[in-house]
C-alpha positions as CSV (number, residue, x, y, z in Angstrom):
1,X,85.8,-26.1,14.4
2,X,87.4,-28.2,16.8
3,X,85.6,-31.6,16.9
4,X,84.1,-32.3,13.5
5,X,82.0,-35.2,12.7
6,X,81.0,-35.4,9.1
7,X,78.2,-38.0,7.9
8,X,78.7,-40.3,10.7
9,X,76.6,-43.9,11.2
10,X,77.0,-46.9,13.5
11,X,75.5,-49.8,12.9
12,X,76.3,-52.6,15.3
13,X,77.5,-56.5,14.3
14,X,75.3,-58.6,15.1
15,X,71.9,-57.0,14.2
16,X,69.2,-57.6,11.4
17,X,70.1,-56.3,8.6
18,X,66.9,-54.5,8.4
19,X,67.3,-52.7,11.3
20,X,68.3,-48.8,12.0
21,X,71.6,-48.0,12.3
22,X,72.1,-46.8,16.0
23,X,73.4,-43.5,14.6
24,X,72.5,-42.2,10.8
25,X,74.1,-39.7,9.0
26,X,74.9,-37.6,12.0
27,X,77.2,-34.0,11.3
28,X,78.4,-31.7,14.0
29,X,80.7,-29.4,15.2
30,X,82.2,-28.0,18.6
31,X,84.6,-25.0,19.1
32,X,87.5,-25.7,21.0
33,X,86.6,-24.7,23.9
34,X,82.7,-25.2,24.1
35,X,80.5,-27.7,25.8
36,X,78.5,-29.5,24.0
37,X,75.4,-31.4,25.3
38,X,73.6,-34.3,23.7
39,X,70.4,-35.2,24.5
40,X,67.3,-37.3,23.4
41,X,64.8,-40.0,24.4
42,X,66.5,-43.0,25.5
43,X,67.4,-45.6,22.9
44,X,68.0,-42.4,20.5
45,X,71.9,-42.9,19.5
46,X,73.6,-40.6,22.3
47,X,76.0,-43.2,24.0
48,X,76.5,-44.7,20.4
49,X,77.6,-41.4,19.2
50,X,79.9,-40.8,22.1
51,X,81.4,-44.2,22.2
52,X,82.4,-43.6,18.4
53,X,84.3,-40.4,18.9
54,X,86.1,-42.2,21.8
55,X,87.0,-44.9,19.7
56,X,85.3,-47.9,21.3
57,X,82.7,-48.0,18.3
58,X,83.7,-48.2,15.0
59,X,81.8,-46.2,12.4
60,X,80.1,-47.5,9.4
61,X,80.6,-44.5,7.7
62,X,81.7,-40.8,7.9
63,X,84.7,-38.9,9.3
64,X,85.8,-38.0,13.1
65,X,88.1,-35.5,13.2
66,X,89.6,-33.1,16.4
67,X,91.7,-29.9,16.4
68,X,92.3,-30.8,12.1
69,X,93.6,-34.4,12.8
70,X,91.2,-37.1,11.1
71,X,90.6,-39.5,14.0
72,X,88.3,-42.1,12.1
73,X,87.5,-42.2,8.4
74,X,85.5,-45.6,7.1
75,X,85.9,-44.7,3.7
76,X,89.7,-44.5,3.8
77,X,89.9,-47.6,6.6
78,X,91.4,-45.3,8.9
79,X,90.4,-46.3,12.8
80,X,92.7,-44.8,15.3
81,X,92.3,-47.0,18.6
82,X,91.0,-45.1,22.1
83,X,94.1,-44.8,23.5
84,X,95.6,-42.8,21.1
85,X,93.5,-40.0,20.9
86,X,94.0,-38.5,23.9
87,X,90.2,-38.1,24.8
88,X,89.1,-38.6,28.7
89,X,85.8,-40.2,29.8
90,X,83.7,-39.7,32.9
91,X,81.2,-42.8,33.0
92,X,78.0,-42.6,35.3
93,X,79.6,-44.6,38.2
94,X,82.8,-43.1,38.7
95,X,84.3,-46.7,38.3
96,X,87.0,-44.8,41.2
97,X,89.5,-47.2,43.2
98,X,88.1,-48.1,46.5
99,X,91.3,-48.8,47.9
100,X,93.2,-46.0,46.7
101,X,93.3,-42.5,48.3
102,X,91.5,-39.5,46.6
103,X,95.1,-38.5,44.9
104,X,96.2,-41.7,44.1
105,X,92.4,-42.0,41.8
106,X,93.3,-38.9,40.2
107,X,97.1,-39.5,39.6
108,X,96.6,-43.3,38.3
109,X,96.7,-42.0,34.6
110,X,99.5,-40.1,34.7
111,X,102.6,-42.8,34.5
112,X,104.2,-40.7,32.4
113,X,105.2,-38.2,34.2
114,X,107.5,-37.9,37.5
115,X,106.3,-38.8,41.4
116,X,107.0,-35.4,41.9
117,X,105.0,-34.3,38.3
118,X,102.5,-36.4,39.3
119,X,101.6,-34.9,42.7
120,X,102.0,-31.3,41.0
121,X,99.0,-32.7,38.5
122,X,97.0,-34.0,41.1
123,X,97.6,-30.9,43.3
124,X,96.4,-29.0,40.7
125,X,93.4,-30.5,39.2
126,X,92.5,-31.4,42.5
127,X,92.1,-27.6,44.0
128,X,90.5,-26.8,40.6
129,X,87.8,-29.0,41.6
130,X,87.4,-28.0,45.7
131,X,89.2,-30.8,46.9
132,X,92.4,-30.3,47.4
133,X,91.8,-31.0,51.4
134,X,90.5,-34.4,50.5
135,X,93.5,-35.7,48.7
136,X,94.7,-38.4,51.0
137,X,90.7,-39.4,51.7
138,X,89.3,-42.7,50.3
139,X,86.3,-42.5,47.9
140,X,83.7,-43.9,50.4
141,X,84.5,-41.5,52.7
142,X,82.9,-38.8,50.3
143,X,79.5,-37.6,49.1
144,X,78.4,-38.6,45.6
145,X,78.9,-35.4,44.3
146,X,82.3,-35.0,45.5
147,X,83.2,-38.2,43.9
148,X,81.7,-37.1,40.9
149,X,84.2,-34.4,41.1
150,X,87.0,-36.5,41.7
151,X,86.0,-38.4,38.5
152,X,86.4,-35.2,36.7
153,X,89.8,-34.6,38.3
154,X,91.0,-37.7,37.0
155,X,89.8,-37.4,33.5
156,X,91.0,-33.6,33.6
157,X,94.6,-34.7,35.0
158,X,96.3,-35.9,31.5
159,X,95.2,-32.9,29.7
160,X,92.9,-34.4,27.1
161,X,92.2,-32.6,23.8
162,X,88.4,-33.4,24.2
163,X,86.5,-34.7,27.4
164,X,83.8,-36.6,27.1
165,X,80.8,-37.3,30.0
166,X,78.0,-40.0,29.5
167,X,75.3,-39.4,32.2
168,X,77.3,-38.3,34.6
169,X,75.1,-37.3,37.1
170,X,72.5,-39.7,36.7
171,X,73.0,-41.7,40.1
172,X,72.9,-38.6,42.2
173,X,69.2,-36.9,43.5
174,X,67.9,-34.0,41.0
175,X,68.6,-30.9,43.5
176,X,72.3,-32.3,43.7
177,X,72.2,-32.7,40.3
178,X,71.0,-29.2,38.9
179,X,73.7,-27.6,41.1
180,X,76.1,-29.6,40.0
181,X,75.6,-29.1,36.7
182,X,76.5,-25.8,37.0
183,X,79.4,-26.8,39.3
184,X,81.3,-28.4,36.8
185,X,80.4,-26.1,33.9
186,X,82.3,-23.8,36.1
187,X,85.3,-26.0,36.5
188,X,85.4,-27.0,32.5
189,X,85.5,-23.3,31.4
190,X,88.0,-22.6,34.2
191,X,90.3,-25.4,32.7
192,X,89.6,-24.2,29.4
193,X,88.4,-27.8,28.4
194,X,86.3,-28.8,25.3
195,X,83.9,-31.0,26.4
196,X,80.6,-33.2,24.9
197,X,77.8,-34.5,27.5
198,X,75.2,-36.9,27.2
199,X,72.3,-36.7,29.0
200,X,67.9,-37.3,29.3
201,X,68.0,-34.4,31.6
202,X,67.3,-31.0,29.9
203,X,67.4,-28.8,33.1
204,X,71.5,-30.6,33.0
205,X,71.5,-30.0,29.3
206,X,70.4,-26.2,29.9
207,X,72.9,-25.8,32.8
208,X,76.0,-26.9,31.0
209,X,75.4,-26.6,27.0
210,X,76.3,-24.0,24.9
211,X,75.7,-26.0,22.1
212,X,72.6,-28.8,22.8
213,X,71.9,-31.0,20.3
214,X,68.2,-33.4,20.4
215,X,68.9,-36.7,18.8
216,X,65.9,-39.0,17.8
217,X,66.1,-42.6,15.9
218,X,70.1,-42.1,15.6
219,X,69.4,-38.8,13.8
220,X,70.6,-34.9,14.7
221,X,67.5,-32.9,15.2
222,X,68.9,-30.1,15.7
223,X,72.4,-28.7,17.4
224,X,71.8,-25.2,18.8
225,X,71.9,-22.9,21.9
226,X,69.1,-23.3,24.5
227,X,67.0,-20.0,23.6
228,X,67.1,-21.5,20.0
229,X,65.7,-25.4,20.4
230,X,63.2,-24.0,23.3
231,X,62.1,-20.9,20.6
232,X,62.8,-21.9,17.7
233,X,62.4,-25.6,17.1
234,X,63.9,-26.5,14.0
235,X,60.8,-30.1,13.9
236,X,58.3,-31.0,15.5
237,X,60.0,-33.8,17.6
238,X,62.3,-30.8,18.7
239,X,59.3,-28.8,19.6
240,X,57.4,-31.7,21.8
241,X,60.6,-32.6,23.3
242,X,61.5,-29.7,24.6
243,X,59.9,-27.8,27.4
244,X,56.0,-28.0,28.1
245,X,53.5,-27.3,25.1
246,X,51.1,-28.1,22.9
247,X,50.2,-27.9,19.5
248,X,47.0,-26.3,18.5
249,X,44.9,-26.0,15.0
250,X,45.8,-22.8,13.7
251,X,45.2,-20.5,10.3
252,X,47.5,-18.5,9.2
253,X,45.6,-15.2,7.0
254,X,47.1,-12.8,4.9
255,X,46.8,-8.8,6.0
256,X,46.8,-6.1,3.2
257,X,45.8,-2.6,2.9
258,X,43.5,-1.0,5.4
259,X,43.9,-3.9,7.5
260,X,48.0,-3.2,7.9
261,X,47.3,0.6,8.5
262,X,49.4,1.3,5.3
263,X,52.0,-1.0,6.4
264,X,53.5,-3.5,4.2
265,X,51.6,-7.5,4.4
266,X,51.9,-9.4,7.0
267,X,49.6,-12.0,8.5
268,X,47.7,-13.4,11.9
269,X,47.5,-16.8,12.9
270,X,43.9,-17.7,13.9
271,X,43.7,-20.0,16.9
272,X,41.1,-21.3,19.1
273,X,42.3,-18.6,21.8
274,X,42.4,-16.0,19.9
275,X,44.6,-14.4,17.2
276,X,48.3,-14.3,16.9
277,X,49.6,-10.9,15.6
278,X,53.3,-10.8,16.1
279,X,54.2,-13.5,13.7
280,X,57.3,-11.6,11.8
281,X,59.1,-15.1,11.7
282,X,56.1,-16.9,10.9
283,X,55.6,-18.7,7.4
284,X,53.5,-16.8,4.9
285,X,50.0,-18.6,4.3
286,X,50.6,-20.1,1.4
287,X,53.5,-22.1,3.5
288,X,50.8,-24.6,3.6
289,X,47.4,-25.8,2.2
290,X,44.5,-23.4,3.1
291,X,47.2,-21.9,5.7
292,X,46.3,-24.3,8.1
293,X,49.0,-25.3,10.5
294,X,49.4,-26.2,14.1
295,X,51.1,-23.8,16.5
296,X,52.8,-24.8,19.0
297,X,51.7,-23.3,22.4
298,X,54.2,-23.4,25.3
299,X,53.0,-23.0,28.9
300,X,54.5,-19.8,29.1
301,X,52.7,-19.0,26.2
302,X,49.2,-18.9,28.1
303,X,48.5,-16.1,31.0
304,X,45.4,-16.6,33.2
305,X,43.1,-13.8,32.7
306,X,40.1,-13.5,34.5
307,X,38.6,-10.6,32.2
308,X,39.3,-12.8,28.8
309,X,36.2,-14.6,26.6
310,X,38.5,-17.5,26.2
311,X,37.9,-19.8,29.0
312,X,39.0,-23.3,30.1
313,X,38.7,-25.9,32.6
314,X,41.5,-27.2,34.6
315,X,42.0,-30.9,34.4
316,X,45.3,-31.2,36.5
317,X,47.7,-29.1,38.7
318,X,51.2,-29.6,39.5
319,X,52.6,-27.3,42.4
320,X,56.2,-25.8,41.8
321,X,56.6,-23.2,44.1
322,X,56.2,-19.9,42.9
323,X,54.1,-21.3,40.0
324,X,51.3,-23.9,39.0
325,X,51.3,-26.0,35.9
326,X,47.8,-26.1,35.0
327,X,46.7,-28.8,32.3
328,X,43.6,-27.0,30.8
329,X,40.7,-28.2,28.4
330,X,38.9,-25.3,26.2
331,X,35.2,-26.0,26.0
332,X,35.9,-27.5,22.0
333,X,38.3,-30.1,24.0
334,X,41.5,-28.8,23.3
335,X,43.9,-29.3,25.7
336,X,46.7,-26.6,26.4
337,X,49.2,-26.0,29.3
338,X,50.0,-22.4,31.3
339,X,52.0,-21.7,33.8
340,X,50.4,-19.5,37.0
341,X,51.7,-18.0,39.5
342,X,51.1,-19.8,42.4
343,X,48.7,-17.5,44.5
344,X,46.4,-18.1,41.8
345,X,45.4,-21.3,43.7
346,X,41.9,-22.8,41.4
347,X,40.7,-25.8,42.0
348,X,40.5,-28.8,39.4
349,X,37.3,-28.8,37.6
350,X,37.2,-24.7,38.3
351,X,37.0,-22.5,34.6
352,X,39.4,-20.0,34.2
353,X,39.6,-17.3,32.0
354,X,42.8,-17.8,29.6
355,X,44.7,-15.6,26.5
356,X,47.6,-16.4,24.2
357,X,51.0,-14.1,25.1
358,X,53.3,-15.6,22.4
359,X,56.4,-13.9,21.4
360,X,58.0,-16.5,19.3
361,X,55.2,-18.0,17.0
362,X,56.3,-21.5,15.8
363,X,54.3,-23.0,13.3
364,X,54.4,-26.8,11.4
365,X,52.0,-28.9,8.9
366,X,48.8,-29.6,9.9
367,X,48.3,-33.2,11.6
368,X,45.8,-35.6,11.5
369,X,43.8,-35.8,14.9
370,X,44.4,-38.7,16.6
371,X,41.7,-41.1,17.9
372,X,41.2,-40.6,21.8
């Protein structure tokens, strides 16, 4: 692996002794040329995390290494300051020169090299980006996402081993922000760059990461693809944080003999809308006490049926287009999500006939029900 962080913590000077550590324990891993994406609730460790691999945090404990050189390592003392690790930032505003021309942003890192090096560098990270015709611009004199862009230029231009991006689209409206998403994802792979995000936005997360990783009280929930933490939630933070659901009682019951046909034992998980029969990467029943569980449901789990038993009353709607998010209440008062297409247009307080379409049934221990 490329970037390795092994058992890393921060805990900042300053704070009761008591208190958390802004980032506990935390191990992962990025291929060199992968984008990584970090994302949680805020408060949840991200920036900490990324500040400490850049080198302007200081770790409590655990290692930091990139490309098999050991960056940071608390147990042996060993702290190598920001600007010799030949990382580049992108912060969430730009922080471009406003007196400087487009070029001259990009090229202000690059003393190193030649005037005539320099304009070759700019020249090219510059077109990688789509702006090579705004080189001699000044930043005010371009949208938010181009200067977003140009920001990426100028982190791109010294050739860092790892690039790292802390909101970086946070200041700019959510279509721009979507699109750009993939924009840059585009650029990055073209550049071949290794690259760690941090972000509250999953549609971002989705649109750039192939690795995401959910972070929640400074801890690594899980680091996976997209299909992975939306399917297969590895906790139940994971599975409430991600996406729309919810997470109904459930029973999961053991199938033998005549009931399988012959086949060998499986099991059904027995909900209030019916029962679950595809549950190959479900836990056996005696996973927990009695079998009973909670499932989680996804909106894309429930399909509005007009000829099923199971029927519901819609509390809210939220338009989106093609599709309505209903928020539904069964007649035992569960609640449950689904998503419907949008010529399906019921009215709150209408009943709707509703059916369970799961293909990936994720089960966890029972909770207690909460007081309304």
């Amino acid at each position: 692996m490329f970037l390795q962080l092994e058992d890393v913590s921060v805990r900042y000077r300053g704070g009761a002794a008591s208190a958390p550590p802004a980032v506990d324990h935390l191990n992962l891993s990025l291929k060199a040329g992968d984008l990584g994406v970090l994302i949680g609730p805020s408060g949840c460790g991200k920036t900490s995390l990324l500040r400490a691999i850049a080198g302007l945090e200081r770790p409590t404990s655990g290692r930091i290494t990139i490309g098999g050189e050991t960056l940071c390592d608390a147990a042996q003392g060993l702290h190598r300051p920001a600007e010799q690790r030949q990382i580049g930032m992108v912060f969430q505003d730009y922080a471009l020169f406003p007196h400087l021309s487009i070029e001259a942003n990009v090229g202000f890192g690059l003393s190193g090299l030649s005037r005539a090096e320099r304009r070759e560098r700019c020249a090219q990270v510059l077109e990688l980006v789509g702006l090579s015709h705004a080189s001699a611009r000044l930043p005010h004199q371009l949208s938010g996402g181009q200067q977003q862009r140009v920001a990426l230029a100028r982190a791109l231009a010294p050739k860092p081993r790892l690039l790292l991006l802390d909101e970086p689209f946070s200041s700019l409206d959510v279509d721009l922000r979507e699109r750009l998403a993939h924009e840059v994802r585009a650029i990055l792979k073209a550049a071949g760059s290794t690259a760690l995000f941090v972000t509250h936005d999953q549609l971002e997360a989705f649109a750039v990461g192939d690795r995401i990783g959910v972070m929640h009280h400074g801890r690594l929930e899980q680091w996976d693809d997209a299909y992975a933490l939306y399917h297969r939630p590895a906790s139940r933070f994971v599975a409430d944080f991600i996406g729309h659901g919810v997470f109904a009682p459930a029973r999961i019951v053991g199938l033998c003999g005549a009931e399988t046909g012959g086949d060998p034992c499986t099991a059904r998980v027995e909900t209030p809308l019916g029962d679950l029969m595809d549950v190959s990467e479900c836990p056996l029943p005696d996973a927990y006490p009695g079998g009973e569980c909670d499932v989680l449901l996804r909106a894309d789990d429930i399909v509005h049926d007009d000829d099923s038993p199971v029927k519901a009353r819609i509390e809210r709607k939220s338009f989106r287009g093609s599709e309505f998010l209903y928020a539904l209440r069964l007649a035992n008062g569960l609640k449950v999500l689904a998503h419907v297409p949008s010529h399906h247009d019921h009215q709150v307080g209408e009943w709707i006939g509703i059916r369970p379409q799961v293909d990936h049934v994720v089960t966890f221990p029972r909770e207690p029900v909460r007081a309304a």
